[in-house]
C-alpha positions in Angstrom: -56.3 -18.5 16.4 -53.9 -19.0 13.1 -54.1 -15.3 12.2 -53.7 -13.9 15.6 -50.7 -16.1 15.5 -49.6 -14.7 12.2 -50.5 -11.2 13.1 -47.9 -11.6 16.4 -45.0 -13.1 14.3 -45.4 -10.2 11.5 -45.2 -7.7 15.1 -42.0 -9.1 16.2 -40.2 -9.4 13.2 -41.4 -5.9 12.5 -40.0 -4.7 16.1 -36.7 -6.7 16.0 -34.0 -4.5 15.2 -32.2 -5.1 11.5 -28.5 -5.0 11.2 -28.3 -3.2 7.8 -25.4 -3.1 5.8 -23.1 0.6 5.2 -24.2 1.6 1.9 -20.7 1.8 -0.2 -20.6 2.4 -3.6 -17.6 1.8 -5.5 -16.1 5.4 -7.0 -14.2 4.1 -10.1 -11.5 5.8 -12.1 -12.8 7.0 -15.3 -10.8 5.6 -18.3 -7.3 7.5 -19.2 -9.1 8.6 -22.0 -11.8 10.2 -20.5 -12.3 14.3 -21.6 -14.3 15.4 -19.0 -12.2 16.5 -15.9 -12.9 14.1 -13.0 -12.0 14.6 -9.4 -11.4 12.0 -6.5 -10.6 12.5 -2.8 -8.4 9.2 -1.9 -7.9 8.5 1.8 -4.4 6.5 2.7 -2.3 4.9 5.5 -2.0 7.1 8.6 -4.9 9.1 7.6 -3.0 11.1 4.7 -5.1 12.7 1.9 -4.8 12.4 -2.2 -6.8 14.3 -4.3 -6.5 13.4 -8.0 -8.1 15.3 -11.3 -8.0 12.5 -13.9 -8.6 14.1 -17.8 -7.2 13.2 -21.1 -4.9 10.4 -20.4 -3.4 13.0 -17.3 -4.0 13.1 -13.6 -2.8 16.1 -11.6 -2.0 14.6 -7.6 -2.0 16.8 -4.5 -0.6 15.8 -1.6 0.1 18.0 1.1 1.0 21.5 -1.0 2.4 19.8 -3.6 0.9 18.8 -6.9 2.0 16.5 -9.6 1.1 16.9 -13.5 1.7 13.1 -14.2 1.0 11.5 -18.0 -0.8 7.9 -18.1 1.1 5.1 -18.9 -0.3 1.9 -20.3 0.2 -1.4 -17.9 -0.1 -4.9 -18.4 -2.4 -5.0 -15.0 -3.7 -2.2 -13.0 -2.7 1.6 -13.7 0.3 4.0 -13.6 0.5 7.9 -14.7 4.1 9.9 -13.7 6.3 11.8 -14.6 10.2 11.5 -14.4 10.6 11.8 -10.5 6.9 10.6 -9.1 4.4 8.3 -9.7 0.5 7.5 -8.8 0.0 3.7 -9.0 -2.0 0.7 -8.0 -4.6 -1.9 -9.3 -7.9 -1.9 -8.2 -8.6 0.6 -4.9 -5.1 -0.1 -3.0 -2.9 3.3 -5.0 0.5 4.7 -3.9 2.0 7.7 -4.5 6.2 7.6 -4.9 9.1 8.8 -5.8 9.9 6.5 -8.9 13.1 5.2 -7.3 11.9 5.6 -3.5 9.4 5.0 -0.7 5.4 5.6 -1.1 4.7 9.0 0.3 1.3 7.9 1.0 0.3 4.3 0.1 -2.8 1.7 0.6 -5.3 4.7 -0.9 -8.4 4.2 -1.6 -11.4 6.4 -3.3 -13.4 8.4 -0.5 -15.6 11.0 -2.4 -15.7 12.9 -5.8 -14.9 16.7 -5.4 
C-alpha cells in the first residue's frame, strides 16, 4: 500500500503543471578597453531602439538614422562615452542617450540582444 501511495504522489507532482521562470541572461557591456568590436541592441521608453558597437574605449550609437562616434569617459559610478553635443549614459542596465545640455532622446534602455 506505501508504494502504491508513493507511486500516486510521484504521478501528480509529475502531471501538475510548473510555473518556470523566463530564462534571462544578463548581456553586459564589455570593458571600455575591450579590442574586439562588440555589438548590443538596447530597447528604451516608448519602444525606441539603440544599437551600440563598443571597441577600444569608443562606442558608435544609432538611433533612428543617426549615429554617434562617442569617446569613453571615466566615472566615479556607472559609465559615460560622448562627444561634444551627445552622450550615451547610465549605471547598471537603465542608459540614456542625450544631448549633453538637453532631454534624453531615448532613456530607461536596457540590453536586448547582441548583433
Amino acid at each position: 500500500m506505501k508504494r502504491l501511495s508513493i507511486a500516486a504522489m510521484v504521478l501528480v507532482a509529475a502531471c501538475t503543471p510548473q510555473q518556470q521562470q523566463p530564462v534571462t541572461a544578463a548581456i553586459a557591456r564589455p570593458a571600455p578597453d575591450e579590442a574586439t568590436p562588440t555589438g548590443i541592441i538596447y530597447l528604451c521608453d516608448g519602444r525606441k531602439e539603440v544599437t551600440v558597437v563598443y571597441a577600444r574605449n569608443r562606442a558608435s550609437v544609432t538611433y533612428g538614422d543617426r549615429t554617434w562616434r562617442l569617446e569613453y569617459q571615466p566615472t566615479g559610478q556607472g559609465f559615460r562615452y560622448a562627444d561634444s553635443s551627445f552622450e550615451w549614459s547610465g549605471r547598471d542596465e537603465a542608459v540614456a542617450l542625450k544631448p549633453i545640455a538637453g532631454t534624453p532622446v531615448a532613456f530607461n534602455c536596457r540590453p536586448t540582444r547582441r548583433t
